[in-house]
Wavefront OBJ file of the C-alpha trace (Angstrom):
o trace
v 7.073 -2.670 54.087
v 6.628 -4.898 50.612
v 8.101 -4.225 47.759
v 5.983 -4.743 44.634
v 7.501 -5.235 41.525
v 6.826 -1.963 38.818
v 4.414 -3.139 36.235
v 5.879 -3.181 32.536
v 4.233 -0.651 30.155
v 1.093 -2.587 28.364
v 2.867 -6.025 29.479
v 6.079 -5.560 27.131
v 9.655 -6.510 28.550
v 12.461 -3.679 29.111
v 13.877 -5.367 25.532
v 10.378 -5.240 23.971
v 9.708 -2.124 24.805
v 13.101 -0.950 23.792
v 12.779 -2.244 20.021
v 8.889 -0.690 20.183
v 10.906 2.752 20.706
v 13.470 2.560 18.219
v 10.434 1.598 15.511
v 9.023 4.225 16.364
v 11.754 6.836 16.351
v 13.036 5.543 12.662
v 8.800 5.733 11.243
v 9.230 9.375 12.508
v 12.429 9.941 10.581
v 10.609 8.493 7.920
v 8.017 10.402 8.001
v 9.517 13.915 8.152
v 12.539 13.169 6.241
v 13.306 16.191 4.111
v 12.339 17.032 0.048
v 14.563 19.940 -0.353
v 15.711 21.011 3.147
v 12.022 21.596 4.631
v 9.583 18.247 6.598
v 6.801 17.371 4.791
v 4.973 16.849 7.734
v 6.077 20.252 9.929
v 6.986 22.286 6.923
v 9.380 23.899 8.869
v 13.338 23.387 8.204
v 15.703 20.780 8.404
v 15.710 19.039 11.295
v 12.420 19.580 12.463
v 11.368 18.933 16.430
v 9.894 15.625 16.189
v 12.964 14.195 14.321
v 15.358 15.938 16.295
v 13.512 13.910 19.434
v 13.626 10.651 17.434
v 17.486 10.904 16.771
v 18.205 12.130 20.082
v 16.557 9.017 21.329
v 18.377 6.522 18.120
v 21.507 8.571 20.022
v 20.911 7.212 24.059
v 20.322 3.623 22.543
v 23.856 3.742 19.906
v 22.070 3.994 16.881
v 22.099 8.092 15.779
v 24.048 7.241 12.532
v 20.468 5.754 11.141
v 18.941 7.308 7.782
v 16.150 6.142 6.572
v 17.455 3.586 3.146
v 16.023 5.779 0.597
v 18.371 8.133 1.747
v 21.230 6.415 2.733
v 23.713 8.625 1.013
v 21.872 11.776 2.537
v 22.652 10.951 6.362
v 22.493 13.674 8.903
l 1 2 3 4 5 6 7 8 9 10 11 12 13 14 15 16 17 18 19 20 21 22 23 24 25 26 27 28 29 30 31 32 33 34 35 36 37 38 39 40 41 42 43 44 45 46 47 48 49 50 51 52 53 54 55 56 57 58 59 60 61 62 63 64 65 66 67 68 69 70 71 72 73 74 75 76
């Protein structure tokens, strides 16, 4: 039986890929950070589903203790 090696995701490295994900997880946070307590974006309250995903993920990779700069003093 051959063994064929598993194809990386659109030709990215595991430490490519890795950085592509945390990007991506930190423009969320970004994106539905909260103006008074509610997402911009969801309109629901604080934290909403997508950013709860994107910290979750910050979490598995050591970095859940990021806010975006803006709001430095306003971590979760």
């Amino acid at each position: 039986m051959a063994t064929h090696a598993r194809p990386t995701p659109i030709g990215l490295s595991p430490a490519q890929l890795r950085n592509r994900m945390i990007r991506s997880a930190r423009r969320i946070i970004v994106e539905h950070w909260p103006r008074v307590d509610r997402c911009p974006v969801c309109g629901s309250g604080w934290p909403c589903t997508p950013t709860g995903y994107a910290y979750d993920f910050l979490v598995s990779v050591g970095q859940g203790d990021w806010a975006p700069p803006h709001c430095a003093g306003s971590r979760r």
